[in-house]
C-alpha positions as CSV (number, residue, x, y, z in Angstrom):
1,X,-8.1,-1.1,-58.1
2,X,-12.0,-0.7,-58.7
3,X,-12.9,1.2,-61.6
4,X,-13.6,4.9,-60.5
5,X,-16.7,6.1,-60.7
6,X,-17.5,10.0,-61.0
7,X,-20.6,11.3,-58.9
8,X,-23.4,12.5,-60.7
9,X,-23.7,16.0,-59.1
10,X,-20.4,16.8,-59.5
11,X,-20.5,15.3,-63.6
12,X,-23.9,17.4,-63.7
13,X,-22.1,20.9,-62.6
14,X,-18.7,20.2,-64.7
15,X,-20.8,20.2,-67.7
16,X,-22.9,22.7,-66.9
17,X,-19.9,24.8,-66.8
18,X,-18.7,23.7,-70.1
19,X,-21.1,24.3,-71.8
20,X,-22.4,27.8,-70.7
21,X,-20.9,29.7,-73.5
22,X,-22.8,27.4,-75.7
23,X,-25.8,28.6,-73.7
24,X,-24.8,31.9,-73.7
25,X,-24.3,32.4,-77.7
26,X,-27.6,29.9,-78.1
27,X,-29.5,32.5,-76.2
28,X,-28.1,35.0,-78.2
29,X,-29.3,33.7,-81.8
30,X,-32.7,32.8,-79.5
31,X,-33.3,36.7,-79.1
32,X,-32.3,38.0,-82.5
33,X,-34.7,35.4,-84.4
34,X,-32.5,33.5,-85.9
35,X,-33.5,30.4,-84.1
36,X,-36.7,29.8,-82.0
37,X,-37.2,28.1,-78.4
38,X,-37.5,24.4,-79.8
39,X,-34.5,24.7,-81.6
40,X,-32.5,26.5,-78.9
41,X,-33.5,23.9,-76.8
42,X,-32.4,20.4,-78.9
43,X,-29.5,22.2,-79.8
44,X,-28.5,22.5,-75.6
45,X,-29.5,19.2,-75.1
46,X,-27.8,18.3,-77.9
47,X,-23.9,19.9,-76.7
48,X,-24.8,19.0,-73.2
49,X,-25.0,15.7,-74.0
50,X,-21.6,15.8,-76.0
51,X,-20.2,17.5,-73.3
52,X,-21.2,15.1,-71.1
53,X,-19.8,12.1,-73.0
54,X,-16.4,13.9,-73.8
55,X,-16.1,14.9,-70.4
56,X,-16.6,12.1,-68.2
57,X,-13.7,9.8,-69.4
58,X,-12.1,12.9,-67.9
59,X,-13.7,13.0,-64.8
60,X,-13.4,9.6,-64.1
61,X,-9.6,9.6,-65.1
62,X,-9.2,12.9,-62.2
63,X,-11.4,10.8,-59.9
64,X,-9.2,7.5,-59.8
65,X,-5.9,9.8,-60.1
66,X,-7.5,11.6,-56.5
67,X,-7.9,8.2,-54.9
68,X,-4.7,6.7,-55.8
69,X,-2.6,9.6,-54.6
70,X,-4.9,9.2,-51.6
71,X,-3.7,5.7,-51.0
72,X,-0.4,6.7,-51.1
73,X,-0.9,9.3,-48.7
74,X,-2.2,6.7,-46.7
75,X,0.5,4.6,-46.6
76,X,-1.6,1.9,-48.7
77,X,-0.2,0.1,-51.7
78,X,-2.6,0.7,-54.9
79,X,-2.2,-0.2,-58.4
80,X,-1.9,2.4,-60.6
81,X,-4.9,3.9,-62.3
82,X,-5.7,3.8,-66.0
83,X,-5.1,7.4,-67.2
84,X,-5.7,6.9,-70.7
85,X,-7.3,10.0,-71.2
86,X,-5.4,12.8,-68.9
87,X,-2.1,10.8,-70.8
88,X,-3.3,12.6,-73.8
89,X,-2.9,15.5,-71.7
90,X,0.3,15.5,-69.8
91,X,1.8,12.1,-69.5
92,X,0.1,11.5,-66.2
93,X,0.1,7.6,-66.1
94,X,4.1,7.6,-66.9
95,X,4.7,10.3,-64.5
96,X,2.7,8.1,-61.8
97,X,4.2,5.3,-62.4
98,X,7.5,6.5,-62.5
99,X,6.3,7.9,-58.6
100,X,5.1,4.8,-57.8
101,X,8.7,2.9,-58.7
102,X,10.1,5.1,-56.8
103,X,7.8,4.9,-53.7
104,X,8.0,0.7,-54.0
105,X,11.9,1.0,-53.6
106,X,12.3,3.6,-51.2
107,X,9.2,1.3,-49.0
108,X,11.2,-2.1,-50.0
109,X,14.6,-0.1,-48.9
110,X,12.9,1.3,-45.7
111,X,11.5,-2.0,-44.9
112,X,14.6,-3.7,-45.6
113,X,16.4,-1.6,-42.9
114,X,13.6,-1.9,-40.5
115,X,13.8,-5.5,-40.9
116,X,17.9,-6.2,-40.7
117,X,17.3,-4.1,-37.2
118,X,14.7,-5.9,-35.9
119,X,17.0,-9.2,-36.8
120,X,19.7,-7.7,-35.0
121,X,18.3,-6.5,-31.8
122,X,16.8,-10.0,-31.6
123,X,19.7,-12.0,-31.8
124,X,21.5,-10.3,-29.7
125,X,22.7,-12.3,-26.8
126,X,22.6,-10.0,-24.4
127,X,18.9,-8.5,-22.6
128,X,18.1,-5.2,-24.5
129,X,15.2,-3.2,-22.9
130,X,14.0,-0.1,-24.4
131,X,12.1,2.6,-21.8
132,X,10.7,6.0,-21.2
133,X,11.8,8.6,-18.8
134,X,8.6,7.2,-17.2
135,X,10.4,3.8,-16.7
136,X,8.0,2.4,-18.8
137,X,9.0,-0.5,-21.6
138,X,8.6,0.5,-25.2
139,X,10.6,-2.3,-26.4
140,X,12.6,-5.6,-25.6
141,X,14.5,-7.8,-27.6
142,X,13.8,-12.0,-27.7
143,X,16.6,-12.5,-25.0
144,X,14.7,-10.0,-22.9
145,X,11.2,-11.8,-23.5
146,X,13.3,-15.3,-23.2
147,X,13.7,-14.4,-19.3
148,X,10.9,-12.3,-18.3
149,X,7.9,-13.4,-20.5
150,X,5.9,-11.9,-23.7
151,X,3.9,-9.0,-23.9
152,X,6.9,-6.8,-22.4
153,X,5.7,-3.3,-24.1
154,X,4.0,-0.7,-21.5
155,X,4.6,-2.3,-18.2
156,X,6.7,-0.5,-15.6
157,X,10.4,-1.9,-15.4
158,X,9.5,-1.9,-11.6
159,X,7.1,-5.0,-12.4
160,X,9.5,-7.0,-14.2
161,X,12.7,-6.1,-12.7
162,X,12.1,-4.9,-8.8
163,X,15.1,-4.4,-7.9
164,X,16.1,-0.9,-6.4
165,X,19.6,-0.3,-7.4
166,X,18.7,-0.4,-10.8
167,X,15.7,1.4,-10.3
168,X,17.6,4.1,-8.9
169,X,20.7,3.8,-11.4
170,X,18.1,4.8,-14.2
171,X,16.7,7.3,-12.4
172,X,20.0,8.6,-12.1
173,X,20.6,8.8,-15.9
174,X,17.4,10.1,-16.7
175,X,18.1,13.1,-14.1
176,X,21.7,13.9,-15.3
177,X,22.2,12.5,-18.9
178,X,25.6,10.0,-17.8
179,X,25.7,6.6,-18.0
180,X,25.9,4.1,-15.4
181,X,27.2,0.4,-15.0
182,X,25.0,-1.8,-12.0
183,X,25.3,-5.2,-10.6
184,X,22.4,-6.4,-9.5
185,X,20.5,-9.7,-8.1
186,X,17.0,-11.0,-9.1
187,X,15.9,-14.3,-6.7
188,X,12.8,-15.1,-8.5
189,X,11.7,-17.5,-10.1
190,X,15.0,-18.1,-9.6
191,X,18.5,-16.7,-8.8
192,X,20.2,-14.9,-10.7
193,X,23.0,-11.7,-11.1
194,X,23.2,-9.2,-14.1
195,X,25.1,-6.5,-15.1
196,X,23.4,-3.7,-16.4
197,X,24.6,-0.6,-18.5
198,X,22.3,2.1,-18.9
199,X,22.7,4.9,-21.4
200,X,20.5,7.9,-22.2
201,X,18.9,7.4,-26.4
202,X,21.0,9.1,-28.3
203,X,18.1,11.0,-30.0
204,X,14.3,12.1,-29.5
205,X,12.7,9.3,-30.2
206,X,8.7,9.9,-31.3
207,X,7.8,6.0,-29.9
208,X,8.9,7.8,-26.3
209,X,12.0,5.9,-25.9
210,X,14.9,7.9,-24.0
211,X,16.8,5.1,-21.9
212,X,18.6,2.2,-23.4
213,X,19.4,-0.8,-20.8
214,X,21.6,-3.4,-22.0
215,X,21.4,-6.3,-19.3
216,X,23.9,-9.3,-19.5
217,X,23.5,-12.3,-17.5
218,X,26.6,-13.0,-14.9
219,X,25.1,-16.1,-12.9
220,X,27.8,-18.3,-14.3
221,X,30.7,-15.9,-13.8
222,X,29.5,-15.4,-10.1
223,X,29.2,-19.2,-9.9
224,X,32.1,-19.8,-11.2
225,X,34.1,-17.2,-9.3
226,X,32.7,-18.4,-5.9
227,X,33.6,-22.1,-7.0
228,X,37.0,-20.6,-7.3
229,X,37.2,-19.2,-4.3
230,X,35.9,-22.2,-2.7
231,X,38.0,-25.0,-4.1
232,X,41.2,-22.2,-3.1
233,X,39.9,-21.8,0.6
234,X,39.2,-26.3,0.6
235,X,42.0,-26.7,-0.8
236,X,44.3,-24.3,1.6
237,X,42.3,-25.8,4.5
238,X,43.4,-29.4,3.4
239,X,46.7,-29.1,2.8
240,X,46.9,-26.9,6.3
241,X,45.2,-29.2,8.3
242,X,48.2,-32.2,7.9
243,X,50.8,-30.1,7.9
244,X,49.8,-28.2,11.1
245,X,49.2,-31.6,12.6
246,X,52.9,-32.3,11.4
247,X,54.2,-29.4,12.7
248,X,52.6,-29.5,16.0
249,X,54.1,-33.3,16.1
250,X,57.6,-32.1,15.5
251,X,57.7,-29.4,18.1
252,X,56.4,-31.9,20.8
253,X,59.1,-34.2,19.7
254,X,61.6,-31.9,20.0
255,X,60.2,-30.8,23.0
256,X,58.2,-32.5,26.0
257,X,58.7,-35.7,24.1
258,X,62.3,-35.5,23.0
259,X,63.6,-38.3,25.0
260,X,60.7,-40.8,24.7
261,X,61.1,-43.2,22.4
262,X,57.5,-45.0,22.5
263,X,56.2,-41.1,21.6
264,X,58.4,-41.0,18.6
265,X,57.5,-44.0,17.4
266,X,53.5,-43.3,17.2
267,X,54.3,-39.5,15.9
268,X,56.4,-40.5,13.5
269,X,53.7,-43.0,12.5
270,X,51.2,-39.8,12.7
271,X,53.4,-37.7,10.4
272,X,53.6,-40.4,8.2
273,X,50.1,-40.6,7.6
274,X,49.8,-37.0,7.4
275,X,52.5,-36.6,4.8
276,X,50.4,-39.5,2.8
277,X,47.5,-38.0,2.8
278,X,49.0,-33.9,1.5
279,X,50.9,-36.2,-0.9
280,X,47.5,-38.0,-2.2
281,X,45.7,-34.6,-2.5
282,X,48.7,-32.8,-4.5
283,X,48.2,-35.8,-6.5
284,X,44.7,-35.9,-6.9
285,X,45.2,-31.8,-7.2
286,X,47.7,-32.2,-10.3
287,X,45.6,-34.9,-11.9
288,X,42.6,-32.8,-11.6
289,X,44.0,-29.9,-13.2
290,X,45.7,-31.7,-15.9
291,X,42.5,-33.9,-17.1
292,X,41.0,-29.8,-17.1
293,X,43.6,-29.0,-19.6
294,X,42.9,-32.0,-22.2
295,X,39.1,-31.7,-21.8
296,X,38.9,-30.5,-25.3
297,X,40.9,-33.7,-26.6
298,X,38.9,-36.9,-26.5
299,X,40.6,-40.1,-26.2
300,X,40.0,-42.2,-29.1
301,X,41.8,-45.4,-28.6
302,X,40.7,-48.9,-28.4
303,X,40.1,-49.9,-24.7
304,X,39.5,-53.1,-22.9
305,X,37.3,-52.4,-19.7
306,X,36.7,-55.8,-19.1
307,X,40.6,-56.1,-18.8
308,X,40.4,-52.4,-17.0
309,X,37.7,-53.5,-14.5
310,X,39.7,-56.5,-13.7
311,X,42.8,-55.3,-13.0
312,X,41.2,-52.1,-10.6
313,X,39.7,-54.8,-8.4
314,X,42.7,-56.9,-7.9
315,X,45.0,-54.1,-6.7
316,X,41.5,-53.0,-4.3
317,X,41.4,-56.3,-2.9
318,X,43.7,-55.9,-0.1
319,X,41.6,-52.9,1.1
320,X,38.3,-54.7,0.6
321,X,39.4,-57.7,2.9
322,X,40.6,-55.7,5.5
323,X,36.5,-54.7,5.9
324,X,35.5,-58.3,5.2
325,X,34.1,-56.9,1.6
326,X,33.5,-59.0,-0.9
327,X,34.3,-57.5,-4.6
328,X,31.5,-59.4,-7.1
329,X,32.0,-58.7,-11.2
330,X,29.3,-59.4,-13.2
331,X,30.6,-58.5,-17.1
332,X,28.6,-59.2,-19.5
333,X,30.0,-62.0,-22.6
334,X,31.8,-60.3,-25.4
335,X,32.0,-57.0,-23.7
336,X,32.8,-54.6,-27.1
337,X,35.7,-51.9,-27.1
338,X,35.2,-49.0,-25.5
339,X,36.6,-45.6,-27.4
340,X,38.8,-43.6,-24.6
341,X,41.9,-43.6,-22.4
342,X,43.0,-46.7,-20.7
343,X,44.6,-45.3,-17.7
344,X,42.0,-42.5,-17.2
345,X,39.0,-45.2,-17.2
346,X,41.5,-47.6,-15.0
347,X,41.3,-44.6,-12.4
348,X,37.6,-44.0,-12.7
349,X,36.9,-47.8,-12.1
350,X,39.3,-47.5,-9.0
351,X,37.8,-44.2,-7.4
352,X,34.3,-46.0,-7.7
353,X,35.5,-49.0,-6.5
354,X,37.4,-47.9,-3.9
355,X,34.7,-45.5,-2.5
356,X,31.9,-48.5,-2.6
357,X,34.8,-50.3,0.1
358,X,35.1,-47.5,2.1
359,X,31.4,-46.6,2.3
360,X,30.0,-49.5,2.2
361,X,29.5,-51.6,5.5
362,X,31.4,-54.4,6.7
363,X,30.8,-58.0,6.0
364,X,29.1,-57.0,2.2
365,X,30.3,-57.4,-0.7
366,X,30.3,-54.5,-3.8
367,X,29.1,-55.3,-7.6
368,X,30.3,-54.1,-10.4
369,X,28.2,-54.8,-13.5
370,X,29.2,-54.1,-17.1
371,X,26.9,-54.1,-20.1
372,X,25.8,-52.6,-23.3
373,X,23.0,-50.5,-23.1
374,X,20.3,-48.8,-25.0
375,X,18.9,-47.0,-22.5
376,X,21.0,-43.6,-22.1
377,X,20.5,-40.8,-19.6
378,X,19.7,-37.5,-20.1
379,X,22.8,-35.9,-21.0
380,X,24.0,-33.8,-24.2
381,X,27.2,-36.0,-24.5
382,X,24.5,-38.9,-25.1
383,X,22.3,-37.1,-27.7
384,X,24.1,-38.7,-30.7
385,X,24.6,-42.3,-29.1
386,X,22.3,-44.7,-29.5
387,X,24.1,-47.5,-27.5
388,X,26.9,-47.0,-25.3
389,X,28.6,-49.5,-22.3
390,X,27.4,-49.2,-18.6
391,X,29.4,-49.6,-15.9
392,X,27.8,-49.8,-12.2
393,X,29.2,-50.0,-9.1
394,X,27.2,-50.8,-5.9
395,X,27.6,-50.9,-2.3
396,X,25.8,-51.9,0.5
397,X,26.4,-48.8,3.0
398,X,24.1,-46.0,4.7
399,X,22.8,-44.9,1.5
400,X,23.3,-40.4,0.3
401,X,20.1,-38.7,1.0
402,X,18.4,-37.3,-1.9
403,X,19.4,-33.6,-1.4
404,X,23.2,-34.4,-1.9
405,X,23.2,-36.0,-5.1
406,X,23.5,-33.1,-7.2
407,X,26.3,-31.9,-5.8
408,X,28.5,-35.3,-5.0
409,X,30.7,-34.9,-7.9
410,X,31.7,-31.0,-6.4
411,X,35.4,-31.0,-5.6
412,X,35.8,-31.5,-2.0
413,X,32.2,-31.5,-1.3
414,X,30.9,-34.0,1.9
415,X,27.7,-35.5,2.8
416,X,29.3,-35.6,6.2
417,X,32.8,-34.3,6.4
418,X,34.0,-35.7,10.0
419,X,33.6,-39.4,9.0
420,X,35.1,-38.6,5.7
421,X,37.9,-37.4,7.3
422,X,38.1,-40.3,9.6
423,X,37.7,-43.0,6.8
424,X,40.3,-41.2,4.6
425,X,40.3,-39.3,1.2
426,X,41.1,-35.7,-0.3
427,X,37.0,-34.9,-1.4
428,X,38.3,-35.0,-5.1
429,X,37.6,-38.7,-6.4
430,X,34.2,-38.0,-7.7
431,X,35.4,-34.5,-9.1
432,X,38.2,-36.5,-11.0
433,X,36.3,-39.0,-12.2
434,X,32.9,-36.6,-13.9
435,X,36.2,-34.7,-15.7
436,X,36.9,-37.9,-17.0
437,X,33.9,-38.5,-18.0
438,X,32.7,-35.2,-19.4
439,X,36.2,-35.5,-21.5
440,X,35.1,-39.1,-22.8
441,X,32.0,-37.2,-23.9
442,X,30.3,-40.2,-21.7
443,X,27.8,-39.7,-18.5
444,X,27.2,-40.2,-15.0
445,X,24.4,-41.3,-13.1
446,X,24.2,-41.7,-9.1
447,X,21.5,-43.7,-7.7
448,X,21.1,-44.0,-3.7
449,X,18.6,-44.8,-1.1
450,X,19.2,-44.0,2.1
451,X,20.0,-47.5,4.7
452,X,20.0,-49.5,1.3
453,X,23.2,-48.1,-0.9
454,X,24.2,-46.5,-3.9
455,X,25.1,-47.3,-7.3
456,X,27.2,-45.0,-9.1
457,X,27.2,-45.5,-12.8
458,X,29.1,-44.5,-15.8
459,X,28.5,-44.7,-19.6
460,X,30.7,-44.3,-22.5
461,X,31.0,-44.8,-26.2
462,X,31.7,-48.0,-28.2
463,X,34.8,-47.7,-30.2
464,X,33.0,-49.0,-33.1
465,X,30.3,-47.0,-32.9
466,X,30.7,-43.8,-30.7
């Protein structure tokens, strides 16, 4: 702190007030004789001069104590003031500085508090917004400004969350005081469902806050619930449709048809196929939901897919000739290990495979390259990698417009389900063979242009490296 300074008026009227008794008894011995004018005068000058030396150490001391307790009244942070002189006194400099100790540790306490708060309404996962009765923001935590932008504090909740149940859910709380639960559905800038809870502030806050809304995001759960019910109502509708072909064939047979033999022949060939293809999905069903049981265990043996590859397209090759299609392999020399599960990568191979045949046209032929890469798609399984071995399958078909892509590896998801149906296949290969993936901690990657074909590619780890 700046040495204080005393002004001179009020230095001028402290001493006069000192040292009017001097005055007063110089005055006297002035009108008695006993001293004349000259002398009465030096000898004033004289004590007001002492006075004035003695004094303003004093003054200046009372002058810096004033402006340091008015820092501190002001919230400020000042170094404590040389009292030198009013220490003589009463002990004023240990007595502030004992105050000021005190005042550093309950601020450092204080602030300590403040800032483990402000750390924990931060990182808290879940959307934390802060209003008045008014409905407008006082405070958000960094979930809340992660989703809905910075610079949160005095807009109207209306402008960042327009959406009228809630609106009228915290009106509801701030009229009667109870708390309330809301789902509710934002579509912009893009979809998404929240559950809210809104609770009244438990006290008077002076910052105007009186509502507390604690917003957690449920877009994945309501995903994930509708992809429940989805793959339950695809996968009832599968299994129904063979089996009420089946059971349509048997009462004909044991009806109308009962005596023809050429009829039973061909339905009995019908409910063959039918009990083949219920039998395929259960299967595909069952491996499905047991390669989502071990996704947390990754394979880690030593695996051949030069050996795998080979062996997939010699037990396709009877399919692929019935079509006139050609099965090419183009593996590159000295192919290394691969880190995974033998059989699971033997069945990815085959799906692939077996869909380029299917969808591909007549009188082509399907490739299936192997090689080690460096160049690695963007996927979090590949973040660690930098090599890893590509496998790609092609085919010559119609090509899967763009707008499909995303969603190929969906279970039972069709680009068009009538000639799916008609070629043959439960709608779960591509399902089966991302879950083998995603539990090889490899990658896909579909490529397609439409009147040209696709090429559907995997990637997974080296053994000695991954």
């Amino acid at each position: 702190m700046s040495k204080a300074t005393v002004p001179f008026k009020a230095l001028l009227k402290s001493v006069a007030m000192v040292s009017l008794p001097p005055l007063l008894v110089l005055a006297g011995f002035t009108a008695f004789g006993s001293i004349n004018i000259a002398q009465f005068i030096g000898a004033y000058v004289l004590i007001f001069a002492l006075f004035t030396i003695f004094a303003y150490p004093f003054l200046a001391n009372i002058s810096a104590l004033t402006y340091y307790v008015q820092a501190l009244s002001q919230d400020k942070r000042p170094e404590p003031p040389d009292l030198s002189f009013l220490s003589m006194v009463a002990e004023l400099s240990d007595a502030l500085a004992r105050l000021q100790r005190l005042w550093d540790g309950k601020r450092q306490q204080m602030e300590q508090v403040i800032t483990e708060r402000e750390i924990l309404v931060d990182t808290l996962p879940d959307i934390l917004i802060l209003i008045s009765d008014e409905k407008l923001i006082v405070r958000t935590n960094r979930a809340a400004r992660a989703i809905f932008g910075q610079n949160l504090a005095s807009r109207h909740l209306q402008d960042i969350l327009p959406n009228q149940s809630l609106l009228d859910a915290v009106s509801a709380v701030v009229e009667d005081l109870k708390g309330r639960e809301v789902e509710f559905r934002i579509e912009e800038p893009v979809l998404r469902d929240f559950l809210a809870v809104i609770e009244r502030f438990p006290i008077p806050s002076a910052g105007g806050m009186s509502i507390v809304i604690t917003i957690n995001d449920i877009t994945e759960l309501k995903s994930v619930e509708q992809m429940r019910a989805d793959f339950v109502a695809n996968a009832s509708h599968e299994i129904r449709t063979p089996l009420t072909t089946i059971v349509g064939l048997i009462e004909t047979l044991l009806g109308p048809a009962k005596d023809d033999i050429a009829i039973h022949e061909t339905f009995l060939k019908l409910m063959g196929e039918q009990a083949e293809r219920m039998q395929q999905l259960i299967n595909d069903l069952l491996s499905l939901s047991k390669i989502e049981m071990n996704s947390h265990s990754v394979p880690m043996d030593r695996v051949d897919l030069e050996k795998v590859i080979r062996a997939s397209s010699n037990q396709l090759e009877h399919a692929a000739a019935k079509k006139n299609v050609s099965i090419k392999l183009d593996i590159h020399p000295n192919l290394p290990m691969a880190k995974g599960d033998a059989n699971e990568l033997m069945q990815v191979v085959h799906n692939l495979v077996s869909n380029a045949i299917k969808y591909g046209n007549a009188d082509t032929d399907v490739s299936v390259e192997a090689r080690v890469t460096s160049e690695l798609p963007r996927d979090q399984n590949m973040r660690n990698l930098t090599r890893v071995i590509r496998v790609s399958v092609r085919d010559r078909g119609e090509g899967i417009a763009k707008e499909h892509l995303s969603r190929l590896t969906e279970r039972f998801y069709r680009v068009d389900s009538a000639r799916t149906r008609t070629i043959g296949g439960t709608g779960l290969g591509l399902a089966i063979v991302k879950g083998i993936i995603n539990r090889h901690r490899g990658a896909i990657n579909i490529e397609s242009t439409v009147g040209k074909g696709s090429v559907f590619s995997f990637y997974v780890p080296i053994f000695d490296e991954g």
